[in-house]
Each structure stands twice: as structure tokens, then as C-alpha cells.
N, C-alpha and C positions, 0 to 999 in steps of 0.2 A: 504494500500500500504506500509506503512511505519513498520508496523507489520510483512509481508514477507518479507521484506528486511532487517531489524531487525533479523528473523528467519537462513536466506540466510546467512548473516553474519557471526552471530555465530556457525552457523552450519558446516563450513567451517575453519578447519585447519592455512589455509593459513591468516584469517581475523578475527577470533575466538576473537583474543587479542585486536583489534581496542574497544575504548571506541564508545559506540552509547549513543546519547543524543537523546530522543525523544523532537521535536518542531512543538507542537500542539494545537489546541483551543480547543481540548475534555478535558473538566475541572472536571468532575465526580472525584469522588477519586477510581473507581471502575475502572477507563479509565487506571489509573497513578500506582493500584496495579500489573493490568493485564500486563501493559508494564514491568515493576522492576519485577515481575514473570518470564514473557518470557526472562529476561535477559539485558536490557536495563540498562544502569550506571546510568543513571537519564532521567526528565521528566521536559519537561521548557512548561507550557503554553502562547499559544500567545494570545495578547502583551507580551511583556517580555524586561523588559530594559538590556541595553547593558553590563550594571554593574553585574547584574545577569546571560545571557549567561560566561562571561566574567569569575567570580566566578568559574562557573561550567565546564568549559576548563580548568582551572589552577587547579581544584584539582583533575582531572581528569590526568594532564601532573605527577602532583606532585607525586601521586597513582602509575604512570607507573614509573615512578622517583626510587621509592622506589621499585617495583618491580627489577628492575635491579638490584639495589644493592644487595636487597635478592639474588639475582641470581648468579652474581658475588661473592659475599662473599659465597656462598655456595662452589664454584669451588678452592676456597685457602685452 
């Protein structure tokens, strides 16, 4: 499910830029290539402490952060 939705996502213009964090209990490292392949920003196994989602927001925010800038400073 979270695979076509994933796929949906990115494949779409409008939602392409949103960061996806897969949050899952498929802990293979075969599960976590295949996600980060299809396009996925990262890969959180459950359980998963709050400190670690947490990490992985923030440097996801920071990433789009810096994006902007790239962007704007490209336009001066």
C-alpha cells in the first residue's frame, strides 16, 4: 500500500517535491533498498523512537531548506 502511494506521489507534479518517509516493520535490507530505489527520502523501521523519526523530519525540513535557497539565489 505504502509502495503505490509512494509511487502516486512522486509521480505527480503537483506532490513530486513532498519528502516520503517510509514507517515500517519490513526490516530486510532488500525491503529499505527497494523503497530508497523507488524514490523514498528515507526508511524508519517500527518500533522506532521518537528521537529518530524526529532526526529524520529535521533533515528532511533542512534539505528542502537548502533547496530554496539554491532556488532563490539562482533567480538574483
Amino acid at each position: 500500500m505504502a509502495t503505490k502511494f509512494c509511487v502516486l506521489l512522486l509521480g505527480d507534479a503537483k506532490t513530486s517535491q513532498i519528502p516520503f518517509i517510509f514507517s515500517t516493520s519490513m526490516s530486510e535490507v532488500i525491503d529499505k533498498a527497494a523503497a530508497l530505489k523507488m524514490g523514498a527520502d528515507d526508511y524508519l523501521i517500527k518500533p522506532f523512537d521518537m528521537k529518530s523519526l524526529l532526526a529524520v523530519v529535521e533533515s528532511r525540513m533542512l534539505a528542502g531548506k537548502r533547496q530554496v535557497h539554491e532556488i532563490e539565489a539562482s533567480f538574483r
